[in-house]
mmCIF file of the N, C-alpha and C atoms, coordinates in Angstrom:
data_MODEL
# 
_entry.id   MODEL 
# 
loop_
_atom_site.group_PDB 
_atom_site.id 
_atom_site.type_symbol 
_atom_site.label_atom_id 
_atom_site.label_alt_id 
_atom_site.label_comp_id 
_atom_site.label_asym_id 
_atom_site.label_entity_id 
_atom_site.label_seq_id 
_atom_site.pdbx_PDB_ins_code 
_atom_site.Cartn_x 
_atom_site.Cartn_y 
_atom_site.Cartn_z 
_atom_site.occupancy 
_atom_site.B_iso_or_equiv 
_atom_site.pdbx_formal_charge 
_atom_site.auth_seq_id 
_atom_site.auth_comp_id 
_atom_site.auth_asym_id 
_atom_site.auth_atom_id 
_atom_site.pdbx_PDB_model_num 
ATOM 1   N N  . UNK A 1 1  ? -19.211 4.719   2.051   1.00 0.00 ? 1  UNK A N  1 
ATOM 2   C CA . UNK A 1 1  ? -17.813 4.335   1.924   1.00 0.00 ? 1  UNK A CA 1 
ATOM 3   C C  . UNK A 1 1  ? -17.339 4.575   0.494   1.00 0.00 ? 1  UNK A C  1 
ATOM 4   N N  . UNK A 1 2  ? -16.199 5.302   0.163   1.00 0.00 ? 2  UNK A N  1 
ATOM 5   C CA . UNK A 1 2  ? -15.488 5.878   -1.115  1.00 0.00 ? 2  UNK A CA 1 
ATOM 6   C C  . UNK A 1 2  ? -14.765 4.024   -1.551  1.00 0.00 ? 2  UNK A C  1 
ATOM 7   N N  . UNK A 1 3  ? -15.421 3.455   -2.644  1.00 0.00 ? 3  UNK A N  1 
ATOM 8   C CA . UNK A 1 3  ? -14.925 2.315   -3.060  1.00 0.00 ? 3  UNK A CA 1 
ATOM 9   C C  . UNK A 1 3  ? -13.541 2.751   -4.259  1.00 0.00 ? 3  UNK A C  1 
ATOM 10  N N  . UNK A 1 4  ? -13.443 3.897   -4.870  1.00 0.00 ? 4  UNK A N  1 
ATOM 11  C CA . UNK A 1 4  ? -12.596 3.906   -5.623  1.00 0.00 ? 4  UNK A CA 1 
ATOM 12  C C  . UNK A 1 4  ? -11.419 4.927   -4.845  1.00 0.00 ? 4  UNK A C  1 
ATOM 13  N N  . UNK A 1 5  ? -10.099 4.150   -5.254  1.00 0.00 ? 5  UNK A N  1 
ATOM 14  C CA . UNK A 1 5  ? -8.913  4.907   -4.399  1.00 0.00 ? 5  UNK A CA 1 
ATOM 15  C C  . UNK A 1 5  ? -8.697  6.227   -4.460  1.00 0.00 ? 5  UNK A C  1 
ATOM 16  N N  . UNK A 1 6  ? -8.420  7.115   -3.257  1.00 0.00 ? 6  UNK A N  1 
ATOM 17  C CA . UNK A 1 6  ? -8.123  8.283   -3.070  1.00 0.00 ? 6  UNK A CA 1 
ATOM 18  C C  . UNK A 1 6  ? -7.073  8.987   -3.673  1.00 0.00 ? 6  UNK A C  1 
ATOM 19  N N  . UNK A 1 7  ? -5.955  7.862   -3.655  1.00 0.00 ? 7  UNK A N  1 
ATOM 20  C CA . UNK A 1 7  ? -4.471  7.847   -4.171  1.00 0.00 ? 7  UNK A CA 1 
ATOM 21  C C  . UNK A 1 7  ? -4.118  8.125   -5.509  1.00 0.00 ? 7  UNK A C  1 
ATOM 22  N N  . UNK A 1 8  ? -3.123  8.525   -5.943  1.00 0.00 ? 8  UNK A N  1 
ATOM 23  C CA . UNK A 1 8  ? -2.829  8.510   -7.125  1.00 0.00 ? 8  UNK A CA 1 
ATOM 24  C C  . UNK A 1 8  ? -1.383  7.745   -7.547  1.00 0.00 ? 8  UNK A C  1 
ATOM 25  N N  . UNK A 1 9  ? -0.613  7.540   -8.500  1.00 0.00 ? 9  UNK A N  1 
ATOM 26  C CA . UNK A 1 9  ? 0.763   7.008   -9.008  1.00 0.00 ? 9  UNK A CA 1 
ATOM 27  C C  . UNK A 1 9  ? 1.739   8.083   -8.418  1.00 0.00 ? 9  UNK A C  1 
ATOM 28  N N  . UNK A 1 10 ? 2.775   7.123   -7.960  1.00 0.00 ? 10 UNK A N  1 
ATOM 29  C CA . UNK A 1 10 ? 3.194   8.469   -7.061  1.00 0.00 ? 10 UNK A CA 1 
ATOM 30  C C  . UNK A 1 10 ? 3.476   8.808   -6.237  1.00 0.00 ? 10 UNK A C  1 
ATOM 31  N N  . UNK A 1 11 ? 2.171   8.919   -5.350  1.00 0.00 ? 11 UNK A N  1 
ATOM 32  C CA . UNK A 1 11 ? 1.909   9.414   -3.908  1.00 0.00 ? 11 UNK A CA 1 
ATOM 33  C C  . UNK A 1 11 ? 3.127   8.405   -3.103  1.00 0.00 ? 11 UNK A C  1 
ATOM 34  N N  . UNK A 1 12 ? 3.396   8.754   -1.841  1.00 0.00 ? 12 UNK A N  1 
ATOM 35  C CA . UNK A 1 12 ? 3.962   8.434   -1.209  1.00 0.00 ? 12 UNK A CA 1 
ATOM 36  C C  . UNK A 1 12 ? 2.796   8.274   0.155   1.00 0.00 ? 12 UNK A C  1 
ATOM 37  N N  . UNK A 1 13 ? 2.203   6.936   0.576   1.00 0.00 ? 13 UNK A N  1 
ATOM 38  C CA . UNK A 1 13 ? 1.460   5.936   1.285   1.00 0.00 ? 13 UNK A CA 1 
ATOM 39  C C  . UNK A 1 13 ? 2.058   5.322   2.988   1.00 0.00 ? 13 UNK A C  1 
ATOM 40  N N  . UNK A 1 14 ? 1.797   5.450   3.696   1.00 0.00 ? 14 UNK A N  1 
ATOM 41  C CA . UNK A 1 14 ? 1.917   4.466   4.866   1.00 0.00 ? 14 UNK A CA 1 
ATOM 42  C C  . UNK A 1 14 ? 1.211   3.091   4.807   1.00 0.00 ? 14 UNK A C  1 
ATOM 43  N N  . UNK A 1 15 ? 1.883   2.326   5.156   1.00 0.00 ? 15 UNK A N  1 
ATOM 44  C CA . UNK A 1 15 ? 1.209   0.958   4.698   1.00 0.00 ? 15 UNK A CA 1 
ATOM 45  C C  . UNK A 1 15 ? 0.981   0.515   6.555   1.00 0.00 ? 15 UNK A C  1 
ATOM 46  N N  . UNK A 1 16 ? -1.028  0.651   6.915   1.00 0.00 ? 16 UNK A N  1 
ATOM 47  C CA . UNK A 1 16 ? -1.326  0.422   7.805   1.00 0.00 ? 16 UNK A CA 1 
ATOM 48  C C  . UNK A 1 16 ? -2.570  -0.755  7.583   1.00 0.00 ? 16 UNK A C  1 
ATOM 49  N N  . UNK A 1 17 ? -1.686  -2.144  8.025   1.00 0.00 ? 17 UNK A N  1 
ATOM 50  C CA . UNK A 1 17 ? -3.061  -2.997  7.427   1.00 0.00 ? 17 UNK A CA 1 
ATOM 51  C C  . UNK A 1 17 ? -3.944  -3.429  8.547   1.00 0.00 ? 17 UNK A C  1 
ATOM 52  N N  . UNK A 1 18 ? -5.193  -4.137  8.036   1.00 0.00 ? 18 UNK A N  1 
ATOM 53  C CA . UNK A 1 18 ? -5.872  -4.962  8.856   1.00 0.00 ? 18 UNK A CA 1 
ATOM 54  C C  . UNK A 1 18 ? -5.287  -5.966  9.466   1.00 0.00 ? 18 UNK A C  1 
ATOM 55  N N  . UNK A 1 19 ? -6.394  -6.530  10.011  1.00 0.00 ? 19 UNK A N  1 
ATOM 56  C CA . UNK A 1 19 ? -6.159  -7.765  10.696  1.00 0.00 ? 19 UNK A CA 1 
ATOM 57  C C  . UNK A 1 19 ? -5.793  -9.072  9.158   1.00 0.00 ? 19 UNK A C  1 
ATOM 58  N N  . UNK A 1 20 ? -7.037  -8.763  8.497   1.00 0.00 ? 20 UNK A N  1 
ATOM 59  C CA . UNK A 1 20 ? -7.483  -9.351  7.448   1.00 0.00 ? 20 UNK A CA 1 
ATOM 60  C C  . UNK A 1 20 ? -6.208  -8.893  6.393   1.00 0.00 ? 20 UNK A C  1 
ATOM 61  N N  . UNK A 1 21 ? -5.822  -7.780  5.899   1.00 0.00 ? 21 UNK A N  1 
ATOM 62  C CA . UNK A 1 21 ? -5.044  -7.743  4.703   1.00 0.00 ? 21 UNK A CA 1 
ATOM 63  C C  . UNK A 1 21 ? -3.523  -7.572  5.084   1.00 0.00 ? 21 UNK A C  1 
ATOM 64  N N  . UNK A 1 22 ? -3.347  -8.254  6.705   1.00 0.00 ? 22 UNK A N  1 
ATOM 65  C CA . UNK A 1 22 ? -2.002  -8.856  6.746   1.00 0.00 ? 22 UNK A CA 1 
ATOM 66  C C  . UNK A 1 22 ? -1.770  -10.293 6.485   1.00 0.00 ? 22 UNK A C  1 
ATOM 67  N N  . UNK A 1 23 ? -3.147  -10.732 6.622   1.00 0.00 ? 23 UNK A N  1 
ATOM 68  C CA . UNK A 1 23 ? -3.127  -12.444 5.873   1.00 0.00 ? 23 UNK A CA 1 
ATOM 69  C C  . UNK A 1 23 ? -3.405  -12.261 4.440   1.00 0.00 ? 23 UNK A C  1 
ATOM 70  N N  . UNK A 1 24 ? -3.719  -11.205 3.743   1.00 0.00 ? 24 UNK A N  1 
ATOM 71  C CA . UNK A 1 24 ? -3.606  -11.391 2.263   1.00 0.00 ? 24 UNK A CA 1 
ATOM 72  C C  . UNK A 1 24 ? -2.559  -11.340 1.531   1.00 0.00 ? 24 UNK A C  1 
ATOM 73  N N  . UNK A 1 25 ? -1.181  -10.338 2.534   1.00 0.00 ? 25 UNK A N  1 
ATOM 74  C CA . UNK A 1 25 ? -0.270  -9.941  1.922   1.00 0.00 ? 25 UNK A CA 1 
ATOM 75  C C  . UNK A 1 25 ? 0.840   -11.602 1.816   1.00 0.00 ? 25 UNK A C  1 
ATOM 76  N N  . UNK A 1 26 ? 1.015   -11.364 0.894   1.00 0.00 ? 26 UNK A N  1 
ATOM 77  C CA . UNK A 1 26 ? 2.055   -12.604 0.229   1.00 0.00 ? 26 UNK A CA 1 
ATOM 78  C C  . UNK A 1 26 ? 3.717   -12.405 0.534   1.00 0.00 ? 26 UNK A C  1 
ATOM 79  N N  . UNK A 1 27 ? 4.344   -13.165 1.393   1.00 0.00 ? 27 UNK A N  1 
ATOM 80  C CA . UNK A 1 27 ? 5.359   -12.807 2.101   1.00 0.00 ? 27 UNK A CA 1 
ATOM 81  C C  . UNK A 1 27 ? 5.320   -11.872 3.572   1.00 0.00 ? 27 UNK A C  1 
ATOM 82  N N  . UNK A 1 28 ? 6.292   -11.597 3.488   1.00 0.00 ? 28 UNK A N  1 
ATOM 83  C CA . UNK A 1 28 ? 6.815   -9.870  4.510   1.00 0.00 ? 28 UNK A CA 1 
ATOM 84  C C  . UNK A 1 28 ? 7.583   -9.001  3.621   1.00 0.00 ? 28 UNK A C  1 
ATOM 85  N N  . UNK A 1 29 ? 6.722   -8.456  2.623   1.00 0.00 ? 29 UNK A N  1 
ATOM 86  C CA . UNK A 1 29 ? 7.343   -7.652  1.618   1.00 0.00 ? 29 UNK A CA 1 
ATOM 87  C C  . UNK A 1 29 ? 6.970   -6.430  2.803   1.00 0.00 ? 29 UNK A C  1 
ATOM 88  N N  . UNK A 1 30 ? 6.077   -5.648  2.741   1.00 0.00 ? 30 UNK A N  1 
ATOM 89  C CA . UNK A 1 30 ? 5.703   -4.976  3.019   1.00 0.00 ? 30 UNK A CA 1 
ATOM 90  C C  . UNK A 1 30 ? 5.326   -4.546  4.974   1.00 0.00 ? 30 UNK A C  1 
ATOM 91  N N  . UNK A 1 31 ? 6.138   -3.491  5.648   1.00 0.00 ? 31 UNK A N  1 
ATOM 92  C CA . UNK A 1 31 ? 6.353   -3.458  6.860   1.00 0.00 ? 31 UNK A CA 1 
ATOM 93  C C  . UNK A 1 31 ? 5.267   -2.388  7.665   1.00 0.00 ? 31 UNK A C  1 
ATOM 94  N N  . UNK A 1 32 ? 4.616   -2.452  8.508   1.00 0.00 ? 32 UNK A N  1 
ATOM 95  C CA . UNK A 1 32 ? 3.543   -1.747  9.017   1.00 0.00 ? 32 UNK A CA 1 
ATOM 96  C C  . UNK A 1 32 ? 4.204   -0.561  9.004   1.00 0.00 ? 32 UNK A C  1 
ATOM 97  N N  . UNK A 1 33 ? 3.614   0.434   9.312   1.00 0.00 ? 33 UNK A N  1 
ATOM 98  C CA . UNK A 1 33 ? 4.192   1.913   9.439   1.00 0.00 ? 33 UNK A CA 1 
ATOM 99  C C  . UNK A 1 33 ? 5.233   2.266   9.127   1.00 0.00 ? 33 UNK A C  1 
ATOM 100 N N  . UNK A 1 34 ? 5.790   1.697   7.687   1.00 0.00 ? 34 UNK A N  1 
ATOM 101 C CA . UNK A 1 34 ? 6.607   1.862   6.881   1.00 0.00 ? 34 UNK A CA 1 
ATOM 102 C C  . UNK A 1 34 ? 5.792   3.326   5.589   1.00 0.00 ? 34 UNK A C  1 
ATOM 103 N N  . UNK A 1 35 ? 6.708   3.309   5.002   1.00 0.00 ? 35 UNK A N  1 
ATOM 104 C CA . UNK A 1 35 ? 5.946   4.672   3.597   1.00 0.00 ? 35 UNK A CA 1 
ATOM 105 C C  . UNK A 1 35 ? 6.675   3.911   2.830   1.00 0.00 ? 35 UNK A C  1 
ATOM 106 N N  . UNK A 1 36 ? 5.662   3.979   1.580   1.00 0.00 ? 36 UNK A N  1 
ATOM 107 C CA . UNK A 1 36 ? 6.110   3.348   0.248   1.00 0.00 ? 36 UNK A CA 1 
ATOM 108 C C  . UNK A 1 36 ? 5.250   3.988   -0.869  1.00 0.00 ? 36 UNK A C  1 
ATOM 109 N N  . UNK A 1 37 ? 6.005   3.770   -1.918  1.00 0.00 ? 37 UNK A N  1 
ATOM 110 C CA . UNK A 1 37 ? 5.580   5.124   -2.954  1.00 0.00 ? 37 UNK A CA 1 
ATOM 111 C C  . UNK A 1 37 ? 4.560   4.003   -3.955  1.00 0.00 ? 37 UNK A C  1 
ATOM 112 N N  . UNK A 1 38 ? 3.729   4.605   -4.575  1.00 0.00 ? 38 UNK A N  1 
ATOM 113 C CA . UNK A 1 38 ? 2.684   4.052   -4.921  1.00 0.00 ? 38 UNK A CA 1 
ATOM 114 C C  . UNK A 1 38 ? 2.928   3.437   -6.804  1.00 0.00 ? 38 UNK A C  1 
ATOM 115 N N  . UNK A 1 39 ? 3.178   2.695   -6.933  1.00 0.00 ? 39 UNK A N  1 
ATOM 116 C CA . UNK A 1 39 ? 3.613   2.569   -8.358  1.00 0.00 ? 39 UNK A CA 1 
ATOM 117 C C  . UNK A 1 39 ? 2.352   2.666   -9.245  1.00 0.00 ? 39 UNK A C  1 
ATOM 118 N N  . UNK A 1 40 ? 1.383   1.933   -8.767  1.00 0.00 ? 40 UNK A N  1 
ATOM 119 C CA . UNK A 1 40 ? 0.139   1.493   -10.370 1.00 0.00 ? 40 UNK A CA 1 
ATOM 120 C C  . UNK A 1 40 ? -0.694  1.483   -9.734  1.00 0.00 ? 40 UNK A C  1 
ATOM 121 N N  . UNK A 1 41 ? -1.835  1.549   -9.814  1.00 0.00 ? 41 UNK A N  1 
ATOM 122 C CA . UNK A 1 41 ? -3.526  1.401   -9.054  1.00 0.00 ? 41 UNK A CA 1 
ATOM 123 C C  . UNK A 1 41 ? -4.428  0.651   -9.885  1.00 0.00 ? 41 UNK A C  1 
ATOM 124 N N  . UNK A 1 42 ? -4.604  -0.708  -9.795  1.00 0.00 ? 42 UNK A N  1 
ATOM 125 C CA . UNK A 1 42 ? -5.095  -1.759  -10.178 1.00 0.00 ? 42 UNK A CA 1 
ATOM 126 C C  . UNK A 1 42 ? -6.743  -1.558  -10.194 1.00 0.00 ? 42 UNK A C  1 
ATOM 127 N N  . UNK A 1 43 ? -7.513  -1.558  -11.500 1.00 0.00 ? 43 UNK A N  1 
ATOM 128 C CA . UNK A 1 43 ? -8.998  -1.523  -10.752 1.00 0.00 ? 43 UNK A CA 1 
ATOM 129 C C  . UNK A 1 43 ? -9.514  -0.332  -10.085 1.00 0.00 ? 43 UNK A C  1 
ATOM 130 N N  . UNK A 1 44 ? -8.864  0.144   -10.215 1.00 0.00 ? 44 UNK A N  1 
ATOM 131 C CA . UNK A 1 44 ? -8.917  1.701   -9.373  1.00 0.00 ? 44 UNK A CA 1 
ATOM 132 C C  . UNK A 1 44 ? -9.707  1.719   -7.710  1.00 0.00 ? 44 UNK A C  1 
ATOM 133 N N  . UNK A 1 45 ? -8.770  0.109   -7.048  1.00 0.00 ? 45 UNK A N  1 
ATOM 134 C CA . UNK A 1 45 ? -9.058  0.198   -6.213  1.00 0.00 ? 45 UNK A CA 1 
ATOM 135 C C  . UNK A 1 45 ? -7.570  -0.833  -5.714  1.00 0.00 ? 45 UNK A C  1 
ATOM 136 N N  . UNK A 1 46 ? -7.009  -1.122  -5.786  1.00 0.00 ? 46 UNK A N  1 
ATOM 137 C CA . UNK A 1 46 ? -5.623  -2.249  -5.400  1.00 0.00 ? 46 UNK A CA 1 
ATOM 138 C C  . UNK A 1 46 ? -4.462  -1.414  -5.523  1.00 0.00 ? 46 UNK A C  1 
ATOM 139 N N  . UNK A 1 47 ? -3.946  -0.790  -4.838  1.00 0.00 ? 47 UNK A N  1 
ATOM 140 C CA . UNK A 1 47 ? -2.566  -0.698  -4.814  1.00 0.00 ? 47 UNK A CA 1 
ATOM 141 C C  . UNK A 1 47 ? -1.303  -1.342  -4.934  1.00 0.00 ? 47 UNK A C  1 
ATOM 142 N N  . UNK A 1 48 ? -0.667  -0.839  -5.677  1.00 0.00 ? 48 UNK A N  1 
ATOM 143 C CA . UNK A 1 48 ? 1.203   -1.447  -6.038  1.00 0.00 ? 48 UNK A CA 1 
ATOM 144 C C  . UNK A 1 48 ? 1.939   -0.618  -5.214  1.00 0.00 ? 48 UNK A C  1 
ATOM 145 N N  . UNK A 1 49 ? 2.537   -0.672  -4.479  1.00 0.00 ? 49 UNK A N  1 
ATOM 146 C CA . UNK A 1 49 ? 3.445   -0.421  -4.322  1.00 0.00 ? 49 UNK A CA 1 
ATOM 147 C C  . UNK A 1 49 ? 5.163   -0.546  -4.440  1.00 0.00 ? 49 UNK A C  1 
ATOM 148 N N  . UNK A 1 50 ? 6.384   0.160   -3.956  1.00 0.00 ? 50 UNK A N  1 
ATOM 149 C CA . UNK A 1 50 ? 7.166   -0.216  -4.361  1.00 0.00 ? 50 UNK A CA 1 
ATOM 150 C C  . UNK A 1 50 ? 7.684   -1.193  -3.606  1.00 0.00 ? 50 UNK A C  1 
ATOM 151 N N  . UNK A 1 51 ? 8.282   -2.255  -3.971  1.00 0.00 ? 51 UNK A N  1 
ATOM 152 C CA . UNK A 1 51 ? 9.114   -3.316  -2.882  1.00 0.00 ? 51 UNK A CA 1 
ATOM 153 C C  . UNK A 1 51 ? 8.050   -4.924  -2.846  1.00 0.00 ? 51 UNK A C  1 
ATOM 154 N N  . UNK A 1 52 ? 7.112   -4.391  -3.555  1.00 0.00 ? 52 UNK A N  1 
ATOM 155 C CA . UNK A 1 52 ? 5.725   -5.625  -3.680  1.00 0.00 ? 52 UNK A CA 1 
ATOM 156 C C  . UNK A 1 52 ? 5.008   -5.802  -4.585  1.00 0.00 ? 52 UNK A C  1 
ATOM 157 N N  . UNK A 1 53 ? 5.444   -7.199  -5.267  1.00 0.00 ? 53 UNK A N  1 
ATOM 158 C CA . UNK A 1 53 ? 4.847   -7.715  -6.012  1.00 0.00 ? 53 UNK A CA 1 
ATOM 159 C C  . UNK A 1 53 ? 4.031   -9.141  -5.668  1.00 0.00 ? 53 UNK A C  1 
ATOM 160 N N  . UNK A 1 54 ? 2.226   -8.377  -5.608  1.00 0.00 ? 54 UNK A N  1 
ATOM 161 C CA . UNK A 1 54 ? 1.081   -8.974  -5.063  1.00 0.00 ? 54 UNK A CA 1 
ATOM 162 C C  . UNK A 1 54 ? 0.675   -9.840  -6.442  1.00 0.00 ? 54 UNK A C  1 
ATOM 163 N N  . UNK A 1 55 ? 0.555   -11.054 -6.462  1.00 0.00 ? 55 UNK A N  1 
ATOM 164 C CA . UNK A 1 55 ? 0.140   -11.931 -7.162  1.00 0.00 ? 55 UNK A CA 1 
ATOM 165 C C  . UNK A 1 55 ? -1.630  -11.657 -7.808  1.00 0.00 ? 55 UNK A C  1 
ATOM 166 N N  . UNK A 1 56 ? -2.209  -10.985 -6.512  1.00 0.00 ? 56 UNK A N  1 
ATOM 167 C CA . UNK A 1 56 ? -3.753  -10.442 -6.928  1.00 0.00 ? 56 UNK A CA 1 
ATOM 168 C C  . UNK A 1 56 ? -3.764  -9.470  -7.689  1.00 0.00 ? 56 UNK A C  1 
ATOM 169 N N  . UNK A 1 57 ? -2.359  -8.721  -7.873  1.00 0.00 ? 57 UNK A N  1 
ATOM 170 C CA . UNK A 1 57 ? -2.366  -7.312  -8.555  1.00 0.00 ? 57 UNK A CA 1 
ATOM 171 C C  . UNK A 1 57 ? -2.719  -5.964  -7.280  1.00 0.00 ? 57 UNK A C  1 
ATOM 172 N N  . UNK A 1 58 ? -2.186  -6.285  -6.178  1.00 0.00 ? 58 UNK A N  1 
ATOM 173 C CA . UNK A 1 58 ? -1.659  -5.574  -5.042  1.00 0.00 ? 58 UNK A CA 1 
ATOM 174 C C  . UNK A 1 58 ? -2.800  -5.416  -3.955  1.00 0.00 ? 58 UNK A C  1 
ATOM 175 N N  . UNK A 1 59 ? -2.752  -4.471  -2.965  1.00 0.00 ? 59 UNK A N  1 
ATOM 176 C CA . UNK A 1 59 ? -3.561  -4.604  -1.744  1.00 0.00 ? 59 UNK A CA 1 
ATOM 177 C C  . UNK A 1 59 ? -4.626  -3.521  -1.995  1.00 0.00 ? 59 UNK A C  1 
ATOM 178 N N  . UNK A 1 60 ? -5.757  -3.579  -1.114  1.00 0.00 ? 60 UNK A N  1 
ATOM 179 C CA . UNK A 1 60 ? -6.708  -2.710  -1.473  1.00 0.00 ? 60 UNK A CA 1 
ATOM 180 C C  . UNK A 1 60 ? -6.216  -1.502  -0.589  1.00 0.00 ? 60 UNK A C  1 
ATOM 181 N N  . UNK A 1 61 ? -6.691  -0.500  -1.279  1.00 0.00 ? 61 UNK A N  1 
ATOM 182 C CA . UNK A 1 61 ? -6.452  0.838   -1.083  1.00 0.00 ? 61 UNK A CA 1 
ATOM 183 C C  . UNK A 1 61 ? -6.586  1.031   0.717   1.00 0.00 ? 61 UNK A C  1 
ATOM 184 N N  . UNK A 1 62 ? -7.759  0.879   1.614   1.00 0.00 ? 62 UNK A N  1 
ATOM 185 C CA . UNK A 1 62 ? -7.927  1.227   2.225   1.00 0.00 ? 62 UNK A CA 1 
ATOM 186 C C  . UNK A 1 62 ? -6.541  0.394   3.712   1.00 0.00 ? 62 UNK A C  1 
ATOM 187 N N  . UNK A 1 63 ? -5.520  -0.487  3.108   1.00 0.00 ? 63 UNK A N  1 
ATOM 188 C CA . UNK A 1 63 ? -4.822  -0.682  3.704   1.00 0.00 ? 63 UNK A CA 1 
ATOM 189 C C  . UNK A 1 63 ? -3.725  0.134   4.108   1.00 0.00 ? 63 UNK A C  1 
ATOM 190 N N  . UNK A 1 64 ? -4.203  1.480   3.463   1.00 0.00 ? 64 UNK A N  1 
ATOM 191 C CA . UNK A 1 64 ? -2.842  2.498   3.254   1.00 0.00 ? 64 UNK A CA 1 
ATOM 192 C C  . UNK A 1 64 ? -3.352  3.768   3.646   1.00 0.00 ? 64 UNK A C  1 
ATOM 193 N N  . UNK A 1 65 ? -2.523  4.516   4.394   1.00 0.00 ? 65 UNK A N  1 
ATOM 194 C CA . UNK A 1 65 ? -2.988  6.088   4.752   1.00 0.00 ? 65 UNK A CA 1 
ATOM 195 C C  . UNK A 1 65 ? -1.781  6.860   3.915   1.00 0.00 ? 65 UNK A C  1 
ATOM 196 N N  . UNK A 1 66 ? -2.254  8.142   3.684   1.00 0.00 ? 66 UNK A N  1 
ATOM 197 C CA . UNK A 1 66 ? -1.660  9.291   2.647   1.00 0.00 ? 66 UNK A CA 1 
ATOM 198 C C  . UNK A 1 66 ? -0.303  9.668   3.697   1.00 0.00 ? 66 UNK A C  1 
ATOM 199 N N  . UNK A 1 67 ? 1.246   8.622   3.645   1.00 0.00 ? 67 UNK A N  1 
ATOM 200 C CA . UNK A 1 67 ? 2.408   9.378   4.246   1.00 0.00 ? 67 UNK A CA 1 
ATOM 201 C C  . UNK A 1 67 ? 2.283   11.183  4.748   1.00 0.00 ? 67 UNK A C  1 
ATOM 202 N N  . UNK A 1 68 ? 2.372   11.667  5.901   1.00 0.00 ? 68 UNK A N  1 
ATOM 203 C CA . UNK A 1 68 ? 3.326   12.634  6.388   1.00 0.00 ? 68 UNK A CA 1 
ATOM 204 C C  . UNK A 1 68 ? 4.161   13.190  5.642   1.00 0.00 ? 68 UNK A C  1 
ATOM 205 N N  . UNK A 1 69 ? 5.087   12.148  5.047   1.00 0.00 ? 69 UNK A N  1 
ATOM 206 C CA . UNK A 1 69 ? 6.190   12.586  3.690   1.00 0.00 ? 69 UNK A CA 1 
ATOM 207 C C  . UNK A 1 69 ? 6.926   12.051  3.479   1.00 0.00 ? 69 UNK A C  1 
ATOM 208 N N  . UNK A 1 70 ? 7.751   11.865  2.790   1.00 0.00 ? 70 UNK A N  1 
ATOM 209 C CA . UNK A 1 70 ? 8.203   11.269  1.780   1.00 0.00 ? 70 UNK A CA 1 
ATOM 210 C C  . UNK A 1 70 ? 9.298   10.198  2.323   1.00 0.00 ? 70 UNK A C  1 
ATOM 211 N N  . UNK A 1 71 ? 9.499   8.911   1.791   1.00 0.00 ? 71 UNK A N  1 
ATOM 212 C CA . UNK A 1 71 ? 10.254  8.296   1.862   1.00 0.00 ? 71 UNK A CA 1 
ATOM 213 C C  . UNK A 1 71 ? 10.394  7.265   3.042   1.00 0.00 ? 71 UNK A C  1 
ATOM 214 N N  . UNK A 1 72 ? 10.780  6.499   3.093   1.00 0.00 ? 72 UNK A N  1 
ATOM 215 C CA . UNK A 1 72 ? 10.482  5.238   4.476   1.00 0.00 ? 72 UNK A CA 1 
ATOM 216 C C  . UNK A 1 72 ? 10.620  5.697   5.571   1.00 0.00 ? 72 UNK A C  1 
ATOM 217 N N  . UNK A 1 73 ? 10.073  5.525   7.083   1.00 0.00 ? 73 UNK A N  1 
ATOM 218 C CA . UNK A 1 73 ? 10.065  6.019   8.102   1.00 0.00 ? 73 UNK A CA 1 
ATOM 219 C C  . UNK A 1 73 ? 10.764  5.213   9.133   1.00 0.00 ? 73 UNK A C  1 
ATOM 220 N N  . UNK A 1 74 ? 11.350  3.830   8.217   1.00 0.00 ? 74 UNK A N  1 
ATOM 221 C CA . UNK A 1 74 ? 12.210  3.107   9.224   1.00 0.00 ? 74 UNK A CA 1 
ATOM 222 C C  . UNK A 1 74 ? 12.731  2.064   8.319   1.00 0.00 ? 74 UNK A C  1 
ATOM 223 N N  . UNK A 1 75 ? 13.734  1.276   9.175   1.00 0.00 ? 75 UNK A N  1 
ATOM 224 C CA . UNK A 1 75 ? 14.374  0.900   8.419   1.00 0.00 ? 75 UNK A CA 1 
ATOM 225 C C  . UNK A 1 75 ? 14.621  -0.291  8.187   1.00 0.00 ? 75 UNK A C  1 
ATOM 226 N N  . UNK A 1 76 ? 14.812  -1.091  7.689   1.00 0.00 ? 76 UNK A N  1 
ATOM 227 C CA . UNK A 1 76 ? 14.938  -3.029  7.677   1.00 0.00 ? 76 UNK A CA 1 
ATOM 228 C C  . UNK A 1 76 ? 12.989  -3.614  7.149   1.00 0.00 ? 76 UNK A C  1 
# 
């Protein structure tokens, strides 16, 4: 298993979580099969994204697949 993120600052991400890192996420910032652009990479394993600010210093990488392309895929 690749422990350090694939991703880079930037990238544009699908945010597909677990079972587990939908109870980590803090609020309903963040919408399943939504795309969100990747701001900072924490640890070089936690993702930032845009629209979420994670109190742990964001979600782990593997909650996210590499967007199709660019920009949100839905809306609300």
């Amino acid at each position: 298993m690749i422990n350090e993120c694939p991703f880079k600052v930037g990238d544009w991400v699908c945010y597909k979580p677990s079972i587990r890192g939908r109870g980590l996420q803090e609020g309903d910032f963040l919408v399943p099969d939504r795309n969100y652009q990747i701001l900072r990479i924490e640890k070089e394993r936690y993702v930032v994204v845009e629209g979420e600010d994670h109190p742990g210093g964001g979600l782990y990488w593997t909650e996210f697949i590499i967007a199709e392309r660019t920009g949100s895929t839905k809306k609300g």
